[in-house]
C-alpha positions in Angstrom: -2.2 -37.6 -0.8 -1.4 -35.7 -4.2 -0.9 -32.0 -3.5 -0.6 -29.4 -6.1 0.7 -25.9 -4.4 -0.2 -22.9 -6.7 2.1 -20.1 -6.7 4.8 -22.4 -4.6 6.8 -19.2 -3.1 7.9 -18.3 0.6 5.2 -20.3 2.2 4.4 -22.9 -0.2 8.3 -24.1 -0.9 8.2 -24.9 2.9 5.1 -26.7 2.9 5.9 -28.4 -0.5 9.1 -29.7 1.3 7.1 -30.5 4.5 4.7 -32.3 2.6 7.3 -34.5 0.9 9.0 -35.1 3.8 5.7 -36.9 5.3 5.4 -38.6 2.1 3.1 -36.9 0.4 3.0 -36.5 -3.9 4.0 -32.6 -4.3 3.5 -31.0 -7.3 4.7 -26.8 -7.2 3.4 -25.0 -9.4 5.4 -21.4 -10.7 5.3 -19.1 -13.7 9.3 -18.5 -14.4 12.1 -20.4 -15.0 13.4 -18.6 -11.5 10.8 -20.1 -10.0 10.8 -23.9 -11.2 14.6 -23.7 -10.0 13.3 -22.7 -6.8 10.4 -25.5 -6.8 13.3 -28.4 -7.4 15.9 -27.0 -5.4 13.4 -27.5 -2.6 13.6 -31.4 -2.6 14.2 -34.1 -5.0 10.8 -35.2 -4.3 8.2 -32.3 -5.1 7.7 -31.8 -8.9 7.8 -28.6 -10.5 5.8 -27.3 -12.9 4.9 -24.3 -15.1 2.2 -22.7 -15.0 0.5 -19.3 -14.6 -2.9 -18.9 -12.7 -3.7 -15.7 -14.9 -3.4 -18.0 -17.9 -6.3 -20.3 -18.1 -4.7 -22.3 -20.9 -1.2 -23.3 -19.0 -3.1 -24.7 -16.6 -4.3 -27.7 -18.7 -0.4 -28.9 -17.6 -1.4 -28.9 -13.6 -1.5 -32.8 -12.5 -4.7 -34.2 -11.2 -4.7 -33.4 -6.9 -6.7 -34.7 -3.9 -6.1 -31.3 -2.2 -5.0 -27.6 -4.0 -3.2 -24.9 -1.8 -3.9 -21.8 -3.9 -0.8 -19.4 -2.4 0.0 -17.5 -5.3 1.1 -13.8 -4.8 0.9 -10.5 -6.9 4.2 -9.6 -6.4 3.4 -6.3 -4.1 1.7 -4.4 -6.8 -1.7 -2.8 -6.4 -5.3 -4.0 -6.6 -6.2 -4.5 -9.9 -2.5 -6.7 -10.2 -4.2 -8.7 -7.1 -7.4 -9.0 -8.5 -5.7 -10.7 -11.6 -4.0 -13.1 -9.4 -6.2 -13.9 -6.6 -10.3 -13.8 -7.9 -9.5 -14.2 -11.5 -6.9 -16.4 -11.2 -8.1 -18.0 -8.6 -11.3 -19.1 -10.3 -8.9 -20.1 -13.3 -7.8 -22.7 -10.8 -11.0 -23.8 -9.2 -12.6 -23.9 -13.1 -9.6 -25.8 -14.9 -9.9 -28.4 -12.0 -13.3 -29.1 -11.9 -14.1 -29.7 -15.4 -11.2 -32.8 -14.6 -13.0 -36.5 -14.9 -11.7 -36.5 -10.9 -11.3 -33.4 -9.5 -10.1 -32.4 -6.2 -11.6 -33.1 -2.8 -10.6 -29.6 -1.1 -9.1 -26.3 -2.2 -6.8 -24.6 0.2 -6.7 -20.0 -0.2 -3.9 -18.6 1.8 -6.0 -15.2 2.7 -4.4 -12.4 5.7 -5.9 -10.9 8.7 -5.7 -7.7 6.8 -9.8 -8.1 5.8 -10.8 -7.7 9.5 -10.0 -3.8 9.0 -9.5 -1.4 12.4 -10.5 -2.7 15.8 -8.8 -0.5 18.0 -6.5 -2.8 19.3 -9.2 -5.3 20.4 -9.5 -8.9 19.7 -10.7 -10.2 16.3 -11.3 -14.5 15.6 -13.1 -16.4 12.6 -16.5 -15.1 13.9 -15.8 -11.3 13.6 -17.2 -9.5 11.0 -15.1 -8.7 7.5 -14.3 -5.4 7.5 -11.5 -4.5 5.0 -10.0 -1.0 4.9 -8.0 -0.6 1.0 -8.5 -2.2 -2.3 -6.6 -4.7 -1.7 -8.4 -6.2 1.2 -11.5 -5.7 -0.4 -9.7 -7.9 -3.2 -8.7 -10.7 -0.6 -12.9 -11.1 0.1 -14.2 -11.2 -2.9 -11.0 -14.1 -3.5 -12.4 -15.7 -0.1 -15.8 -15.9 -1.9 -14.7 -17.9 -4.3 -12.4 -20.4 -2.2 -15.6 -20.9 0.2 -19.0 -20.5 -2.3 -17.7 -21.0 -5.4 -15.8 -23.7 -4.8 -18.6 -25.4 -2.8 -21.2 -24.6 -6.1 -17.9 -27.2 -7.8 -18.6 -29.8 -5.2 -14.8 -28.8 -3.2 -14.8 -28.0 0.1 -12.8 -24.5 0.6 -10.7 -23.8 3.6 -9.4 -20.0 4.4 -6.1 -19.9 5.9 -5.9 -16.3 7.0 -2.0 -15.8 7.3 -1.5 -12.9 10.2 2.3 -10.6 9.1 4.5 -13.1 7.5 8.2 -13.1 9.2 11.1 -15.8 8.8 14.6 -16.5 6.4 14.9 -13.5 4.5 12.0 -11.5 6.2 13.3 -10.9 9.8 13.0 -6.6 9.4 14.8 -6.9 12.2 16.7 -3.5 11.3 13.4 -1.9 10.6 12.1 -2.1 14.7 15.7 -1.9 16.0 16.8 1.5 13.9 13.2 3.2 14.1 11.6 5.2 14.5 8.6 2.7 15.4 5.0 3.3 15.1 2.2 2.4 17.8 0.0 -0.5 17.1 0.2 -4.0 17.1 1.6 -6.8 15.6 -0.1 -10.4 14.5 2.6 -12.5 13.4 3.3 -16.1 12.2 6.6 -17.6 11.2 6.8 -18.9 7.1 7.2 -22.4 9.3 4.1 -22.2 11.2 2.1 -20.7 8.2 3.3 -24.1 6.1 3.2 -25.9 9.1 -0.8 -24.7 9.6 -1.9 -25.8 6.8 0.0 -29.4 6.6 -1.7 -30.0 9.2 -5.0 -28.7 8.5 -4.6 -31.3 5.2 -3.5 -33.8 7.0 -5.7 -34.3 9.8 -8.5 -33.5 7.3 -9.9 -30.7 9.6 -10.8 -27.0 8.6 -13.3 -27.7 5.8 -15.7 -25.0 4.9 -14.3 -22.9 7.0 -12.0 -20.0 7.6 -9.1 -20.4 10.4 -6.8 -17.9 11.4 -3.3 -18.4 11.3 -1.3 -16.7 13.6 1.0 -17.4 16.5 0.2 -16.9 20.3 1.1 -13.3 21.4 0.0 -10.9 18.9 2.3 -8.1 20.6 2.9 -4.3 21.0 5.5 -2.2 18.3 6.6 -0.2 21.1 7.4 -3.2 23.2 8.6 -5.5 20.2 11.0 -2.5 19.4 12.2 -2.7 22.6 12.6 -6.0 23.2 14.4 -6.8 19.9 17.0 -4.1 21.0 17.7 -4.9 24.3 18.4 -8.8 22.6 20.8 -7.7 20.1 22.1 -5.3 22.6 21.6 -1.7 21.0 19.8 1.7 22.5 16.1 1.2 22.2 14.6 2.7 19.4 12.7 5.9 18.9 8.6 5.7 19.5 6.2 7.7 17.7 2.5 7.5 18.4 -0.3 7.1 15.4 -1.0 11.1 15.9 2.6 12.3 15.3 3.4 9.4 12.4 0.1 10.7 10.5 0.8 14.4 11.4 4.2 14.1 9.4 2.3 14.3 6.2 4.8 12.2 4.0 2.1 8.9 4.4 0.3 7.2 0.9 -3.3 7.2 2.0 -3.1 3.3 1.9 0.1 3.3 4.5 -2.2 5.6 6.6 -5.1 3.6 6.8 -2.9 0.6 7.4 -1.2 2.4 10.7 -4.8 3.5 11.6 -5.8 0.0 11.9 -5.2 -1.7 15.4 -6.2 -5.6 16.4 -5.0 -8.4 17.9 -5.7 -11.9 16.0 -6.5 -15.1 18.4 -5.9 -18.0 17.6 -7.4 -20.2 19.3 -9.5 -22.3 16.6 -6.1 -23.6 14.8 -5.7 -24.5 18.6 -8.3 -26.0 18.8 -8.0 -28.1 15.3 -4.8 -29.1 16.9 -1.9 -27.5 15.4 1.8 -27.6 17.7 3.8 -24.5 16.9 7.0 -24.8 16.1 7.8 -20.7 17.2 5.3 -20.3 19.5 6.1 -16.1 20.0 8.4 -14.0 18.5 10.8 -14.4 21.0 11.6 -18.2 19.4 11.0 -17.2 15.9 13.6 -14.1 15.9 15.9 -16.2 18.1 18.1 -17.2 15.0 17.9 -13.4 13.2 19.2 -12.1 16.6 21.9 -14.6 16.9 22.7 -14.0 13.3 22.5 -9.8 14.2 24.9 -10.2 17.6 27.6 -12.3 15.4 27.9 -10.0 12.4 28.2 -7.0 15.3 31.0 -8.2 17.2 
């Protein structure tokens, strides 16, 4: 299968090398000369190429694809920076490739649980209602229409991969839960090998069209109990707990970080289940096992 992977960062350089490990023709596809180092440092086998989604004419250099993964970030910045990147750039994408004499069967969007908004800690799947909370949510739906209708109106099938909290090499915050002070709420997680791993398979198996799935692992799980369990692991006092009321109280909260602690949910996911996907770190008790390891070496 050719591949291209748009924006080919922290997800997309593991699936790029996942992919070529199963054989697969991997083209990844980045904006800087950072980032092309990154893309051929990954494996001899995946090509790199330049190319920026906000710039409708580098993309006349993207290879021809059976499938694109469209995982490009914004680097952080606000909503009109996401915007840019994932509806406008995104639909640079989708219209570059299907004005192509054979353009691709299925287009992949790497979305995040974020767009289900606040459900007070209750559970949230593929059939519960959109509901985003900031501008930048509301940015990740509008970029979901055009993976899913647009795309379809191109003749490609769309898949959503809603990525829950992104953790893995370089993105442990394994000091942020184990210093504190920690915040109530919950946490839907999914290790950067999983979140490749997902969609891999989703490509592979040819499952997932025309349809969102939610990526995220078993046990979406408690701060306050997270906390805990992180410190009792690397073998230091148990962090201090603050509840929503007290954190907002303090005042010193952006209004976006305050609607983000005010929203609660816990993320199933029981359709990637279903579609077949084997995790490789189940729970966050395998997926932090090597941070913690790491953590209780450098401490003595």
């Amino acid at each position: 299968m050719r591949i291209t992977v748009v924006g080919c960062g922290y997800v997309g350089l593991e699936l790029a090398r996942q992919l070529a490990d199963r054989g697969h023709d991997v083209t990844g596809v980045r904006r800087s000369d950072e980032g092309l180092e990154a893309v051929d440092a990954v494996d001899e086998n995946v090509d790199a190429v330049r190319a920026d989604a906000t710039d409708p004419d580098s993309l006349r250099s993207l290879p021809d694809a059976d499938a694109v993964v469209f995982a490009a970030s914004s680097g952080g910045r606000g909503a009109a920076a996401a915007r840019a990147v994932y509806v406008d750039g995104l639909r640079n994408v989708l219209t570059e490739y299907k004005s192509r004499a054979r353009p691709p069967d299925r287009l992949v969007y790497t979305s995040s649980t974020g767009v289900y908004g606040d459900h007070e800690g209750g559970w949230v799947d593929e059939e519960t209602p959109l509901d985003p909370t900031t501008e930048k949510t509301q940015v990740l739906v509008a970029a979901e229409r055009v993976a899913t209708v647009e795309a379809a109106e191109a003749g490609i099938d769309g898949t959503v991969a809603r990525f829950a909290g992104l953790y893995g090499p370089d993105r442990y915050r394994l000091r942020r839960y184990i210093d504190g002070p920690v915040t109530a709420g919950y946490l839907n997680m999914v290790h950067r090998d999983d979140a490749a791993g997902a969609i891999r398979h989703l490509l592979e198996t040819d499952r997932g069209r025309n349809e969102a799935v939610v990526v995220v692992d078993d046990e979406p799980v408690d701060k306050h109990r997270f906390a805990d369990w992180l410190a009792d692991e690397c073998g230091v006092d148990r962090p201090e707990k603050r509840s929503k009321a007290e954190r907002i109280a303090a005042g010193d909260l952006s209004a976006a970080a305050e609607r983000r602690i005010r929203t609660s949910k816990r993320c199933s996911n029981d359709r990637l289940r279903a579609l077949g996907y084997e995790f490789a770190y189940p729970t966050f008790r395998a997926g932090y096992r090597d941070a913690i390891t790491e953590f209780r070496r450098s401490h003595g």
